[in-house]
Structures are given as C-alpha cells and as structure tokens.
C-alpha positions as CSV (number, residue, x, y, z in Angstrom):
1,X,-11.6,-20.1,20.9
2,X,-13.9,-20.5,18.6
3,X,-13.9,-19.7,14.4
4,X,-10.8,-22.6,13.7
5,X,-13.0,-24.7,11.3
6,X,-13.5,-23.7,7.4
7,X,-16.2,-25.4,4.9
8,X,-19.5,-26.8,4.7
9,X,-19.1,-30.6,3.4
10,X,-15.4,-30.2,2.7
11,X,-14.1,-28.9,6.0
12,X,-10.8,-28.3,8.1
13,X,-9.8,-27.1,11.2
14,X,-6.3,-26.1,12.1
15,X,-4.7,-26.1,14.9
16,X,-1.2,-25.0,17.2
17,X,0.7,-21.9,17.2
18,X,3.8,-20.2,15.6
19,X,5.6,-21.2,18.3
20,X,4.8,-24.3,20.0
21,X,6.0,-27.9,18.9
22,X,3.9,-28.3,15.8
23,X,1.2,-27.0,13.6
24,X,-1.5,-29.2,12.0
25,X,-4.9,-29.5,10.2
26,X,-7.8,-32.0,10.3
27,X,-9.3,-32.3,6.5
28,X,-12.8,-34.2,6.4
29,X,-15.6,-34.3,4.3
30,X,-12.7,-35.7,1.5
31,X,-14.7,-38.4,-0.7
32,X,-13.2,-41.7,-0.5
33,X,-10.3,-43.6,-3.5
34,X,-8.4,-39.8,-4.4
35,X,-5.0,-40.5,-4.5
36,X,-2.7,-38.5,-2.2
37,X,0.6,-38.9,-0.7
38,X,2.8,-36.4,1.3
39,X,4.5,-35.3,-1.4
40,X,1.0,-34.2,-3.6
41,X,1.4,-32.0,-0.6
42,X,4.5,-30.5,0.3
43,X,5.4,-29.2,-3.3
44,X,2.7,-26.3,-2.2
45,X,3.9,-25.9,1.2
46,X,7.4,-25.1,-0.5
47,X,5.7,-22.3,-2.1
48,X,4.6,-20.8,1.0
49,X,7.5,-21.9,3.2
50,X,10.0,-18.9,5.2
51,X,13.5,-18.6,4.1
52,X,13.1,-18.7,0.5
53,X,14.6,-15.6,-0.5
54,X,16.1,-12.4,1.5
55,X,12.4,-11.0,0.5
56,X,10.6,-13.1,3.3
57,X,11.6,-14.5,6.8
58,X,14.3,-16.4,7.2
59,X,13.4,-18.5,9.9
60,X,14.1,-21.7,8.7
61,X,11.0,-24.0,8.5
62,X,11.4,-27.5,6.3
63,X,7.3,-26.8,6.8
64,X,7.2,-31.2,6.1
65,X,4.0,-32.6,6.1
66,X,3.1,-36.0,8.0
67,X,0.0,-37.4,7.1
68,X,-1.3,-39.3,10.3
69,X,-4.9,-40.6,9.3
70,X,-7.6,-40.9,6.5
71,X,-5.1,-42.5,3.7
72,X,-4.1,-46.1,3.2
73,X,-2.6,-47.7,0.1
74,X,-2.0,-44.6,-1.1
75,X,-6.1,-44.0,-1.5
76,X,-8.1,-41.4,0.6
77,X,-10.4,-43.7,2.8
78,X,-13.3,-41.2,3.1
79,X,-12.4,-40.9,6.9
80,X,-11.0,-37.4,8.6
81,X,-7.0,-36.8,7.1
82,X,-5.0,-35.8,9.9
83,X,-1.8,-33.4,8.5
84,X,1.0,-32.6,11.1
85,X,3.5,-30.1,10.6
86,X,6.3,-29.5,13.2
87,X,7.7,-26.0,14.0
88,X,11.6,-26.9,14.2
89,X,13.0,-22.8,14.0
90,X,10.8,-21.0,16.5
91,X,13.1,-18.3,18.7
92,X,11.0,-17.3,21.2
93,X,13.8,-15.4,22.8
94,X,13.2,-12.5,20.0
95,X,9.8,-11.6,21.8
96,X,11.4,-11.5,25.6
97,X,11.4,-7.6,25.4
98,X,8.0,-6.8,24.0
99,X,5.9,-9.8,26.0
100,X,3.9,-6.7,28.3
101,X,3.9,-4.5,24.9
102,X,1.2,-4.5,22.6
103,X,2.8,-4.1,18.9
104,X,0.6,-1.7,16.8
105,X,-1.1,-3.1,13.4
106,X,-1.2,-7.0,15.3
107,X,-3.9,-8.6,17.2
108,X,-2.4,-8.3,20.5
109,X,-4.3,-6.2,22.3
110,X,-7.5,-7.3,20.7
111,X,-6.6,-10.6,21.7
112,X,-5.9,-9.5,24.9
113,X,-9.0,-7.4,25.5
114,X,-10.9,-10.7,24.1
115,X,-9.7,-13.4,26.0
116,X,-7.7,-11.5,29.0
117,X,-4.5,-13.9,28.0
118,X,-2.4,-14.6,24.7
119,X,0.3,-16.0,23.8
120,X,3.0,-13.3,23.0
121,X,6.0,-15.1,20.9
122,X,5.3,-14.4,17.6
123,X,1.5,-13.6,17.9
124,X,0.3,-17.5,18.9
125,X,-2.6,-18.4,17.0
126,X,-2.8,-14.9,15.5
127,X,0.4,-15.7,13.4
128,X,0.8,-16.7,10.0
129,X,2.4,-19.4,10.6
130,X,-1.2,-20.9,10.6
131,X,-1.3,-20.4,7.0
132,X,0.7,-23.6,6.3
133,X,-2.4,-25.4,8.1
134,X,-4.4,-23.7,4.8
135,X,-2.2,-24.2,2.0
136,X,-1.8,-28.1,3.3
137,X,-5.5,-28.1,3.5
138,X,-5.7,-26.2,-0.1
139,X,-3.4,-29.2,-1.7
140,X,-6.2,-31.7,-0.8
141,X,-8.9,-29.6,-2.4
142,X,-7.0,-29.1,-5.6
143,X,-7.0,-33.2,-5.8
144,X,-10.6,-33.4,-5.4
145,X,-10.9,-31.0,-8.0
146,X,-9.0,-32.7,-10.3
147,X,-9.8,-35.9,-9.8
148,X,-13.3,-34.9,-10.0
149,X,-13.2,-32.4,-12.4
150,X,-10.7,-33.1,-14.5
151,X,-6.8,-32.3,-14.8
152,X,-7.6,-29.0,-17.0
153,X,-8.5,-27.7,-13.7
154,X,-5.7,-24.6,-12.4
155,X,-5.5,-22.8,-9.7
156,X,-2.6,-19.9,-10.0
157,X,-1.8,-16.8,-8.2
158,X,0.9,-14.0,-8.5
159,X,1.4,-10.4,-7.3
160,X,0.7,-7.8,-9.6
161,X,1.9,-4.8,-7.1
162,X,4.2,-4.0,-4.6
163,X,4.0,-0.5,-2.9
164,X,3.7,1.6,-5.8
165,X,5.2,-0.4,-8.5
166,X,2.4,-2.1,-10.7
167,X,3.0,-5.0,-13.2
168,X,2.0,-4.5,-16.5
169,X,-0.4,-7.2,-17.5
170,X,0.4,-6.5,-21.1
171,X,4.1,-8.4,-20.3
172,X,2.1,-11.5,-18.6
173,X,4.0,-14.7,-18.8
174,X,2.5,-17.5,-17.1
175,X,5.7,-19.0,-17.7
176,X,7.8,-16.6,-15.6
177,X,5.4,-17.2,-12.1
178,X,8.4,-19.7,-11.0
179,X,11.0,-17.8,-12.2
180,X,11.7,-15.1,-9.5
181,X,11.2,-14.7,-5.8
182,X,7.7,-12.6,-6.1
183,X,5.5,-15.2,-8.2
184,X,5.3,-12.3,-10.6
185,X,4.4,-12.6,-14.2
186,X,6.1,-9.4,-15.8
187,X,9.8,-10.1,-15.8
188,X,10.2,-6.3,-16.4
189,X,9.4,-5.5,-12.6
190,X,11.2,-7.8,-10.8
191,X,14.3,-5.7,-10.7
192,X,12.0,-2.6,-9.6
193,X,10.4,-4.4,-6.8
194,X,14.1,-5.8,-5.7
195,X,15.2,-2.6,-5.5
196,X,12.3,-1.3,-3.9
197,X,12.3,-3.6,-1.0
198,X,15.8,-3.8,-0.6
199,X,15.7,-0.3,0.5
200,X,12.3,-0.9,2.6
201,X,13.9,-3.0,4.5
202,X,17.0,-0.7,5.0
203,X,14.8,2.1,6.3
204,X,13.4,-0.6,9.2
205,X,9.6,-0.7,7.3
206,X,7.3,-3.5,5.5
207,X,5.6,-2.7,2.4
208,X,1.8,-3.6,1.1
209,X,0.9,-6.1,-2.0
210,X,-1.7,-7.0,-4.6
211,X,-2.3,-10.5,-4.9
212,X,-4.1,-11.8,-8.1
213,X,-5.7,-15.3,-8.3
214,X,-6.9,-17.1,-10.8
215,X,-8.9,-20.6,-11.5
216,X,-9.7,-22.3,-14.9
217,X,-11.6,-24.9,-15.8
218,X,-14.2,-24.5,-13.0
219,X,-17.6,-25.6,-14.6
220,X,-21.0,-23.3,-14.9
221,X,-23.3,-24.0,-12.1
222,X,-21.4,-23.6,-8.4
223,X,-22.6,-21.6,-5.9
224,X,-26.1,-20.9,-5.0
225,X,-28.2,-17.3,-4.5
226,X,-28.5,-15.0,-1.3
227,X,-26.5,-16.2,1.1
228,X,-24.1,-19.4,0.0
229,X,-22.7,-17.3,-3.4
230,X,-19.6,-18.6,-4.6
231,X,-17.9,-15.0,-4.7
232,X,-19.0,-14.3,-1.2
233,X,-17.8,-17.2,0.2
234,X,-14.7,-16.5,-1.8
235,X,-14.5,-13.2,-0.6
236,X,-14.5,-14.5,3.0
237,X,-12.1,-16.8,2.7
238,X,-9.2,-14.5,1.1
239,X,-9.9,-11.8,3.8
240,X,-9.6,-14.9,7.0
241,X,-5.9,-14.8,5.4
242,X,-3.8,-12.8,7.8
243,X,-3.0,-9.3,6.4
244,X,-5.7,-9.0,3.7
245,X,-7.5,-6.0,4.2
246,X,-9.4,-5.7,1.0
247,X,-11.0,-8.2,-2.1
248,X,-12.5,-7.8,-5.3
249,X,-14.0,-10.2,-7.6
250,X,-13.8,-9.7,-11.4
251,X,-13.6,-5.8,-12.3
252,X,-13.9,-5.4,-8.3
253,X,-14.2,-1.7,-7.6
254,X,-13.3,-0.9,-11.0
255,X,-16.4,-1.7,-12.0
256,X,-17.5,1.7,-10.3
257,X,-16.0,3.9,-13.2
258,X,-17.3,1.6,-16.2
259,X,-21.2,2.3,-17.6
260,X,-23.7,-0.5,-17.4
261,X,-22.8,-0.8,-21.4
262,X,-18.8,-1.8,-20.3
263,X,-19.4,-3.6,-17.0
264,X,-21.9,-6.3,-18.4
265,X,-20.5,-9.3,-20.4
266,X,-21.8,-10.0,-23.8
267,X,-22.4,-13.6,-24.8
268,X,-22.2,-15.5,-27.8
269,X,-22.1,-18.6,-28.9
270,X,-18.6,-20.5,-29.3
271,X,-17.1,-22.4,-32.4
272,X,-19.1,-25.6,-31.5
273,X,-22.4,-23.8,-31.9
274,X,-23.8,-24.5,-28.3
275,X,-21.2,-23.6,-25.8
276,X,-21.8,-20.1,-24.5
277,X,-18.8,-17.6,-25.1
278,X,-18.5,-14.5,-23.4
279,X,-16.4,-11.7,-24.9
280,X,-15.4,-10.3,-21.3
281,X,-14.9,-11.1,-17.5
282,X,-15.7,-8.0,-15.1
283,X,-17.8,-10.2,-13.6
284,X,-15.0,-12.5,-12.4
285,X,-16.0,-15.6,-13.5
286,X,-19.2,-15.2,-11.0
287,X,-22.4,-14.1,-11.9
288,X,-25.7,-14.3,-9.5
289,X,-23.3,-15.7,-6.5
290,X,-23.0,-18.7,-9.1
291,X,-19.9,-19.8,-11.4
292,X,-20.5,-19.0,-15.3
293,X,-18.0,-21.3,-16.7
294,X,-15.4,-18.3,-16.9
295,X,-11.6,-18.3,-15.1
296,X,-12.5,-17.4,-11.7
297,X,-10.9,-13.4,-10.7
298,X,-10.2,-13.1,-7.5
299,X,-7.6,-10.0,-6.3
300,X,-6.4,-9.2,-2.5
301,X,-4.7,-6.5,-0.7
302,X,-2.3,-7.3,2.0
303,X,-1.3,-4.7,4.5
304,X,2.3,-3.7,5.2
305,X,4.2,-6.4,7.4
306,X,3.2,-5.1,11.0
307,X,6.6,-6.0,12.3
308,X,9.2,-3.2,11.9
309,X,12.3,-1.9,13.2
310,X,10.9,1.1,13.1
311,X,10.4,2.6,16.6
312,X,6.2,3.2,17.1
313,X,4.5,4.5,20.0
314,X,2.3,2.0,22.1
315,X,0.7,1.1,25.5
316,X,2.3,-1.8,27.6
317,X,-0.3,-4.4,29.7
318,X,-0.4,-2.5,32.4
319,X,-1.7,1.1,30.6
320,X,1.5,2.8,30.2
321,X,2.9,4.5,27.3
322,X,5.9,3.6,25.9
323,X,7.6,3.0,22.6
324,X,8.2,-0.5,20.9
325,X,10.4,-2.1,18.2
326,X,10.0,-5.8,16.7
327,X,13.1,-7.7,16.2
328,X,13.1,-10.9,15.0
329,X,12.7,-12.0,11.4
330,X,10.4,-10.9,9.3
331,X,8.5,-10.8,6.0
332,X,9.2,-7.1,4.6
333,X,6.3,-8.0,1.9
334,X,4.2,-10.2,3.7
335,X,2.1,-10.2,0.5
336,X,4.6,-12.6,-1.0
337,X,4.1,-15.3,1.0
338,X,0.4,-14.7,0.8
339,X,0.2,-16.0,-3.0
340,X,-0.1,-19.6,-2.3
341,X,-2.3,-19.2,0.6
342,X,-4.8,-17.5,-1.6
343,X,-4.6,-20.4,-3.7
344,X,-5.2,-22.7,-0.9
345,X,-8.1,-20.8,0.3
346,X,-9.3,-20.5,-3.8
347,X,-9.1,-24.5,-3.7
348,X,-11.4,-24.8,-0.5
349,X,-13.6,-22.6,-1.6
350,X,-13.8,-24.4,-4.9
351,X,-14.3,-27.7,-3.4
352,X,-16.3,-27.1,-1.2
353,X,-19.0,-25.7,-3.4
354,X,-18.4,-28.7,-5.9
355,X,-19.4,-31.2,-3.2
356,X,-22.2,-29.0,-2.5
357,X,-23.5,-29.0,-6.2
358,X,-22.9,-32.5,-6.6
359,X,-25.2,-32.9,-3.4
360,X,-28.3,-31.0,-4.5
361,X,-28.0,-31.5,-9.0
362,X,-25.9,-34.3,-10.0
C-alpha cells in the first residue's frame, strides 16, 4: 500500500491499524537541538483522544505516546523520531456480524475492489484511528515552528457548525475553545448543538461539521507558484483527513458572490511606516500559492459519521443484497474529533514549507 508518507523535507509516515497492537509514526526531516519530550506531545493527543465526552466514541484509548528514536538529552538529534502509540481498547468482536458486509459511506468495498483483501474490524488502515499518527506528527511540527519561528506562532482550530446550527462569529471567544466538549468559540451554541446531537444519536444517525482553522504568526514568503502553493498543499492535506469532503481557503466559495471590488484585499502601510497592513483576509492568508504574512484560513467539511444504527441497504462479499447495521462505538459528530487533526495537518503543512523556504532564500 502505497500513499502512507506525508511532506517534502519534513516528512512522516504512519503506520498499523485501528485494531492491531499499536499505532505509530516515523517523523524525519526534524532539524537537529529542538527540544521535545513525550509530554510536548501527548497534551495534543488528549485533544484528539476517544472517550472524552458522550459526543465521541467511548472506546477508551490513553492514546500515550512513546518516543523510541531521534531524541537524546532531551534534544532532537537530527535523525528519524520514532513515535509508538498502543491500541489497549480495540473490540473486534463488534465487527463479527458485518465482516462479509460492505458498510455504505466507508472504504470497504473500495478497499476491497482495490486490493482483493482488507481488514474488516473497524476499517483497518481506513480508520481514524490513524489520525493520532498525524496529530503526534503535527506536535513535532508546531516545535519546529516555534522554535524557529518564534513562540508568537498559533495554530488553533474550532467548529463553527454542526448540522444546521451555525456559530455566530460575532460571540468568538478564543477563551471558551477549552471550555466545552466541541472546541467551539460561541458559548451561545453549545447548548443547541448538545441538544441537537443528543437526539441524533437517539434516532441511530451521525451528523456533519464545519471545522475552522486558524494559524498566526506565519511569516510572508512560504510557498512557491504552480504546483508547490502553500494553500494547495494545505488543501490536500485537510481533505487526506478521514471524513473531509470539502476545503476552502480564505473567503473559499464565498468568494463567488463578492465583486472583484470586495474579494481583493486592500493594503496599507502599518503604524511603523513599512510593514504592510491589509484591511481584509478573503484571501486566507495566501496569495499567489504563497503566504502574505496574514493568519492563515483554512475551513473543512466533515461528512456525517458513516457508522449508524440505522438499518441501510448493502451488498455482502459474495454479491448479495442484504441490509446492515454498525454497532460498536462511535463518533455521532466525527467532526469533533477532527479539530486537532486539522491542526496537526496545518502544522505539517506549515513546516514543511518553512524548511523548504529556508532551503532555497535564507
């Protein structure tokens, strides 16, 4: 299987499945005397771990990080970092009764038709369990950035709608991201979207998400034109994460209703009479496939959870029809879990074009 490695100079490559023994990731291309320990690591992987609240899955993965290579003294060494992560709740058991079905809205029977074998508990290397490989990954990235960089450097993501049920961005509190189970930063719809998926979950179905992600401090100058632009390799990057079916940079496809007059930028010059200031962001922090200096705008959407109790009609391995429902646990907002894997993938994006531009202008 091929398509497991991410980045040009800073690379990864994942590896294992939801439900064998462990999960893990190889980072390389890190530059040599960043600090990093496990726990610069495992405060994001709590982010994105199961069980947090009766709004994901409550399998019950500690998700800890071991870090086998590329670090001594507490100093990156410039060598490959090696990152295990053992799966300790897997119940294969659930999947027994669907193992010859193929369960609409996965990658079953694609993987299937692909390889002519796959593994069947819990989607193998399909699932999202992978995503802890890329938010343990991402964690890295966000130390070369600041180290690098600089600690004004932030990378932050939230949802801004569940279903129908928009945020308002005129309530945005930063402050509130960490104060409710949905990374959301208007407190006014975090009762609505409780309520909401309380009774999606009741009626046996998944709901959608938006996903908002946002980096500051990012200098002017990353990225390059045609084919290595920042916001396309940005845009590939959120829509590898499992679910994502759509992303938009900036305005995205709001830019479609706005004249030429709205949709461009205006620039002036800032209070220190040489830094360039622009008055607006449609552009998303991105112009020409290279980064202007602006926060960086980056917006998902994430499909309805696949996995429902509600019965749907399918074909089994051997070309019958039949009817399937998934038990098990599962996300009922799979969206939710998404936000600090968009982050993770922001990071490696982000670093990866910073080693890039260090290579070819500083």
């Amino acid at each position: 299987m091929s398509g497991n490695r991410f980045g040009t100079l800073f690379q990864y490559t994942s590896w294992g499945e939801s439900h064998g023994p462990a999960i893990g990731v190889v980072v390389d291309g890190v530059p040599p005397r960043i600090p990093l320990n496990e726990a610069d690591i495992q405060a994001f992987l709590d982010e994105r771990k199961p069980g947090g609240s009766r709004f994901v899955t409550q399998r019950k993965e500690p998700d800890r990080v071991e870090i086998l290579s590329g670090v001594f003294d507490g100093l990156t060494t410039g060598t490959p970092i090696s990152l295990l992560i053992r799966n300790e709740d897997a119940r294969s058991k659930d999947y027994g009764d669907i193992k010859d079905k193929f369960r609409p809205g996965h990658a079953d029977y694609t993987m299937q038709a692909k390889y002519g074998i796959r593994d069947y508990r819990g989607g193998g290397r399909s699932s999202a369990r992978e995503t802890a490989c890329r938010v343990a990954a991402g964690a890295i990235a966000r130390k070369i950035l600041t180290h690098q960089i600089g600690e004004f450097v932030s990378i932050s993501g939230f949802v801004a709608q569940i279903g129908p049920h928009c945020a308002d961005p005129a309530r945005y509190d930063p402050a509130q991201r960490n104060e409710n189970p949905f990374f959301a930063l208007d407190p006014a719809i975090v009762p609505v979207w409780e309520d909401f998926l309380d009774q999606t979950r009741k009626n046996g179905s998944s709901a959608g998400a938006l996903v908002e992600v946002r980096a500051k401090g990012i200098p002017a100058g990353l990225g390059a034109p045609v084919l290595r632009k920042l916001d396309a390799d940005l845009a590939h990057a959120m829509m590898s994460i499992n679910a994502v079916k759509g992303v938009e940079i900036g305005a995205g496809f709001g830019a479609v209703t706005l004249s030429g007059a709205d949709n461009a930028d205006d620039i002036r010059i800032g209070e220190d009479g040489k830094t360039p200031m622009f008055l607006s962001n449609h552009a998303g922090g991105v112009l020409g496939g290279i980064s202007s200096g602006q926060e960086v705008v980056v917006r998902m959407a994430v499909k309805p959870t696949s996995s429902i109790l509600t019965p749907k009609q399918t074909i089994d391995a051997n070309g019958n029809e039949t009817e399937i429902v998934t038990k098990g646990r599962h996300d009922p907002c799979v969206g939710i879990r998404a936000v600090p894997v968009a982050e993770a993938m922001m990071a490696c994006v982000l670093a990866d074009h910073w080693l890039m531009h260090k290579a070819q202008c500083l």
